[in-house]
GULOZA-319240 format. One line per field, with one value per residue (C-alpha): residue number from 1; x, z, y. Coordinates in pm, 1 decimal, always signed. Layout:
<recs>
num <- NUM/...
xx <- X/...
zz <- Z/...
yy <- Y/...
</recs>
This chain:
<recs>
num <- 1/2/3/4/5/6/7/8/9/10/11/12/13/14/15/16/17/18/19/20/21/22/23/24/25/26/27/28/29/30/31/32/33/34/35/36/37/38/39/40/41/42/43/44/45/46/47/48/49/50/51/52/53/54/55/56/57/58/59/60/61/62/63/64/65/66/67/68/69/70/71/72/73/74/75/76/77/78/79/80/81/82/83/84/85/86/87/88/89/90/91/92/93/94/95/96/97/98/99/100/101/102/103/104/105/106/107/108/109/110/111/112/113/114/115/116/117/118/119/120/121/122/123/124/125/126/127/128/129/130/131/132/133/134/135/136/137/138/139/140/141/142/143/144/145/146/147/148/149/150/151/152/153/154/155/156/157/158/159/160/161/162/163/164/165/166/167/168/169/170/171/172/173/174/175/176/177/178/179/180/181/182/183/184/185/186/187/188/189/190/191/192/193/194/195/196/197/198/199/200/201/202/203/204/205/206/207/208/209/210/211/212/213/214/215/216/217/218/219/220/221/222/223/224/225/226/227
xx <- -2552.2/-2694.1/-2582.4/-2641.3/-2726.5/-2689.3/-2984.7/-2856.7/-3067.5/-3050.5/-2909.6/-3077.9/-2888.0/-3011.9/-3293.4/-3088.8/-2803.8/-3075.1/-3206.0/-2891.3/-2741.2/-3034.8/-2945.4/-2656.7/-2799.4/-2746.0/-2993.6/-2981.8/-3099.3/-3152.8/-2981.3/-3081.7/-2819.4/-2953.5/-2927.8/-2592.3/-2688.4/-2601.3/-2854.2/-2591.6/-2542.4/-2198.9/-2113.9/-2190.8/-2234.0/-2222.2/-2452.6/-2417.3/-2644.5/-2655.3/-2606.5/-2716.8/-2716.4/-2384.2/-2370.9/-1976.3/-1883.0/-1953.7/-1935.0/-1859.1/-2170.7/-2265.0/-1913.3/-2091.2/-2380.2/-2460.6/-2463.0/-2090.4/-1918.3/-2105.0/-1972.5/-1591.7/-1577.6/-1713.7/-1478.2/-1228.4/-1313.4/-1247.4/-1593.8/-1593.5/-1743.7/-1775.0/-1894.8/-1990.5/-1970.5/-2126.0/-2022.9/-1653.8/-1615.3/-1833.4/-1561.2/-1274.2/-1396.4/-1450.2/-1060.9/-1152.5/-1009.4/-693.3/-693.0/-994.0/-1303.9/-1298.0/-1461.6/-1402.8/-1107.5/-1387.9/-1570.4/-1860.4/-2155.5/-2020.8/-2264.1/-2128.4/-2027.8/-1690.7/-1441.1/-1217.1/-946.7/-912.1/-574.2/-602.5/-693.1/-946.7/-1270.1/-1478.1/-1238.2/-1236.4/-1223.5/-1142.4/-808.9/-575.1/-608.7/-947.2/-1159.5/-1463.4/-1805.9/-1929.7/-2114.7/-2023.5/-2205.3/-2027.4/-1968.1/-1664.6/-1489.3/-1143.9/-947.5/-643.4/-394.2/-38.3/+181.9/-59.1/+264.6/+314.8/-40.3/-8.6/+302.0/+128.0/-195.2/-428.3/-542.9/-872.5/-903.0/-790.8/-961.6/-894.3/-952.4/-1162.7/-806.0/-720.3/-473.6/-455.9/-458.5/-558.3/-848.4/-1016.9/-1013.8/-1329.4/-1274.6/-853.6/-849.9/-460.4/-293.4/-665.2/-759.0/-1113.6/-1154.2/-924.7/-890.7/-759.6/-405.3/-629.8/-836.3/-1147.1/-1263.6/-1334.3/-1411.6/-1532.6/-1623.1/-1855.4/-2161.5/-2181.4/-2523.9/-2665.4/-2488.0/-2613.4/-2891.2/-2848.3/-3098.6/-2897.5/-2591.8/-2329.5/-2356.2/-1966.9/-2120.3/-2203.1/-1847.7/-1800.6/-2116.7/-2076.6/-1667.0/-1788.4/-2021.6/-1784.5/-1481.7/-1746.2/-1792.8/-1439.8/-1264.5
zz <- -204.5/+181.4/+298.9/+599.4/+712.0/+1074.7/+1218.9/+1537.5/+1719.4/+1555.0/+1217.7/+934.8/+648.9/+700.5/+378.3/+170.7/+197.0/+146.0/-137.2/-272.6/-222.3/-377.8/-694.2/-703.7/-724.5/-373.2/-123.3/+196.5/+495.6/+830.1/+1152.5/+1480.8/+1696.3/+2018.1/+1865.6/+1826.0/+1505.0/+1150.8/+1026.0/+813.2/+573.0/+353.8/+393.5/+684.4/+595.9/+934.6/+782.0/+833.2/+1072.5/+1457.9/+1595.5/+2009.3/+1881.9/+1928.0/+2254.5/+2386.0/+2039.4/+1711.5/+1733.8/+2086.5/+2251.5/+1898.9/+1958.9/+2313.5/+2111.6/+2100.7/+1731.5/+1714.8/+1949.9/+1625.6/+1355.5/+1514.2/+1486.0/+1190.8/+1068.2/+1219.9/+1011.3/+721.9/+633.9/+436.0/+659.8/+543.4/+794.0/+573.1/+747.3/+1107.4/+1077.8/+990.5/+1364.5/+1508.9/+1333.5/+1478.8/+1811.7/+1836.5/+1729.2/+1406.7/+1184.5/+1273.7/+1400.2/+1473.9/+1347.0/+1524.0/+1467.3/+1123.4/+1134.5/+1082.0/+1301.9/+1120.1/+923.4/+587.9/+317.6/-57.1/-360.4/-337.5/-554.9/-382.0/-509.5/-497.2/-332.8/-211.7/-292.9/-99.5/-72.6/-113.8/-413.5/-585.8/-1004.1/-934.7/-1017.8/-809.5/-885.7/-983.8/-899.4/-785.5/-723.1/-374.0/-175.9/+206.6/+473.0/+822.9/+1164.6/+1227.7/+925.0/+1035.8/+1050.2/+1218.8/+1298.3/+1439.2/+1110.5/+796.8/+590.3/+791.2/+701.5/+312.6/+335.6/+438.1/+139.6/+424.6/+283.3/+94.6/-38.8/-72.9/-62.9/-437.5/-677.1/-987.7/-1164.3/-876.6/-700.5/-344.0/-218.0/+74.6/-159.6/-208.8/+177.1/+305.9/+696.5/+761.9/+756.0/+772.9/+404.9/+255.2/+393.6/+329.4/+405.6/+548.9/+569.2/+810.7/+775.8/+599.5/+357.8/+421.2/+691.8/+561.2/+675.2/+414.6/+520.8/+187.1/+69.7/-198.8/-146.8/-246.0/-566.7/-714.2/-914.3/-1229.1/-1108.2/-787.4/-999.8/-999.1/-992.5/-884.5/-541.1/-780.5/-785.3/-461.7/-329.5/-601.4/-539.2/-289.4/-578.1/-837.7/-580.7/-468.2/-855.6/-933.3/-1056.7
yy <- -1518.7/-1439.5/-1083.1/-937.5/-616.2/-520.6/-344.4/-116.1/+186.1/+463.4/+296.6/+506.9/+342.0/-64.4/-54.2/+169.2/-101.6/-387.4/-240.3/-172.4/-522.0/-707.3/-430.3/-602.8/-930.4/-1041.7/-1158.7/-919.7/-1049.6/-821.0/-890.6/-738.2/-602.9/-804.8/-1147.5/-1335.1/-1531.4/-1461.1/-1631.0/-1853.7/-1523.2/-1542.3/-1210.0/-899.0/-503.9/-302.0/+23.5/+408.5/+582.6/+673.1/+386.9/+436.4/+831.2/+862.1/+898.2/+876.9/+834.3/+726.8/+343.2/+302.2/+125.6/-67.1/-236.7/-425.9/-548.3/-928.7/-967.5/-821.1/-1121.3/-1340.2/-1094.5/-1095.0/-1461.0/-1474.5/-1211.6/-1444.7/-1749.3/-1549.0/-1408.1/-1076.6/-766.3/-388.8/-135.0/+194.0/+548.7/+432.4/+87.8/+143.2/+345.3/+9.4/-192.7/+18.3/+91.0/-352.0/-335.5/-518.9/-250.1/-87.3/+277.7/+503.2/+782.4/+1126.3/+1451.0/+1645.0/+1829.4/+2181.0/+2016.9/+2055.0/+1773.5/+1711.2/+1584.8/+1626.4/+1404.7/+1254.2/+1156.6/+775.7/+652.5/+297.6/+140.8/-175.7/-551.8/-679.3/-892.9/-509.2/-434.8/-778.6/-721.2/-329.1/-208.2/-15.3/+354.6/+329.1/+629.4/+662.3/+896.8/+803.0/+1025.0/+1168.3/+1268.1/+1273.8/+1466.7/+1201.6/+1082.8/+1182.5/+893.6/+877.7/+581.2/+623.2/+495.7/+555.8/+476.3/+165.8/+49.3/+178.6/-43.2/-352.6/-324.8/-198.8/+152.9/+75.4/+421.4/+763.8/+1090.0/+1241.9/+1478.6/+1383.7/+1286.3/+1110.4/+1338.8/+1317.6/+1639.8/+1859.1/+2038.2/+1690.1/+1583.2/+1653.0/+1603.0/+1586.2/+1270.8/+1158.7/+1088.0/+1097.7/+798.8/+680.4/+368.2/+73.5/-321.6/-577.0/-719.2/-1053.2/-779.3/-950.8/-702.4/-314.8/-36.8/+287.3/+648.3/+723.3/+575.4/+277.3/+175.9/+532.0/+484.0/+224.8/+414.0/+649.1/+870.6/+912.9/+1038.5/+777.2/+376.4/+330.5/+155.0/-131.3/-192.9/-222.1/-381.5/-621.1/-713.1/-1028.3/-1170.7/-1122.9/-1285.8/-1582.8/-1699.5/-1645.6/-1965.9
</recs>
């Protein structure tokens, strides 16, 4: 399986999601932000970073580039995307993903290990159960996410994850930037577009501490060979 990996200025995450993808056994392939061809790839990760530094906001000039008029329609066709850290704001500043990325609620960079508890079905959490948690790690200056009804969107399967404790309580202590009802990550109203705050592909190696990304990086594998 073809995956690709969008390359924007000032992305900082592109190889560490390559490397982590052909881990899982998939064959990454990199796409340049200026070019409007997938290359034919089966499945699109937007990675974390800087993209354009920043500037306005996190997200909002990536969401103009060439290559992401190519990755909404192929998003529209039904193709799995996941934008991690960085590329989840892309994704919701494009109004792919529902809702929106500001700054941490202390305003400050937050870089720790995380414990996410998994909610929702989608084609990121194919073969893991609801309620699974896992060790991800953070680091973000605008992870809050905020969306107008979070219970309206729990209602209709679109919370991906939860902020949680390392029993899986959702609780103020275990949100690391405000975010509203713990929410980590989110999907479209179809489940194959996702958006996640915390990092799988730097946990995909023992040495790094946890290998839970496996399970997520993997989930569009495991769904593809699925009878």
């Amino acid at each position: 399986m073809r995956v690709g990996v969008v390359q924007f200025p000032g992305s900082c995450d592109e190889r560490d999601a390559a490397w982590a993808l052909a881990a899982c056994g998939v064959e990454p392939v990199l796409l340049w932000h200026g070019d409007a061809d997938l290359c034919g790839v089966e499945a699109v990760v937007l990675p974390g970073g800087f993209s354009y530094g920043d500037y306005l906001r996190a997200g909002a000039i990536a969401r103009f580039a060439p290559v992401m008029g190519a990755v909404g329609e192929f998003a529209e066709r039904g193709g799995p995307v996941l934008g991690i850290c960085n590329g989840f704001q892309v994704l919701c500043e494009a109004g792919l993903l529902p809702g929106a990325l500001t700054r941490n609620a202390g305003l400050r960079f937050v870089m720790r290990e995380q414990h996410v508890r998994v909610e929702a079905s989608s084609a990121w959490t194919a073969g893991i159960a609801p309620g699974t948690v896992l060790r991800l790690p953070i680091k973000h200056g605008e992870g809050r996410y905020i969306h107008p009804d979070p219970g309206g969107l729990a209602a209709s399967g679109q919370v991906l994850a939860r902020y949680c404790d390392v029993g899986g309580a959702v609780c103020g202590a275990a949100n690391p930037n405000g975010s509203l009802a713990g929410i980590a990550g989110v999907t479209s109203e179809r489940g194959n577009i996702a958006g996640l705050m915390p990092h799988p592909e730097h946990a995909v190696d023992p040495l790094l501490g946890s290998t839970d990304g496996r399970l997520l990086l993997g989930a569009v594998l495991r769904e593809r060979v699925a009878p």
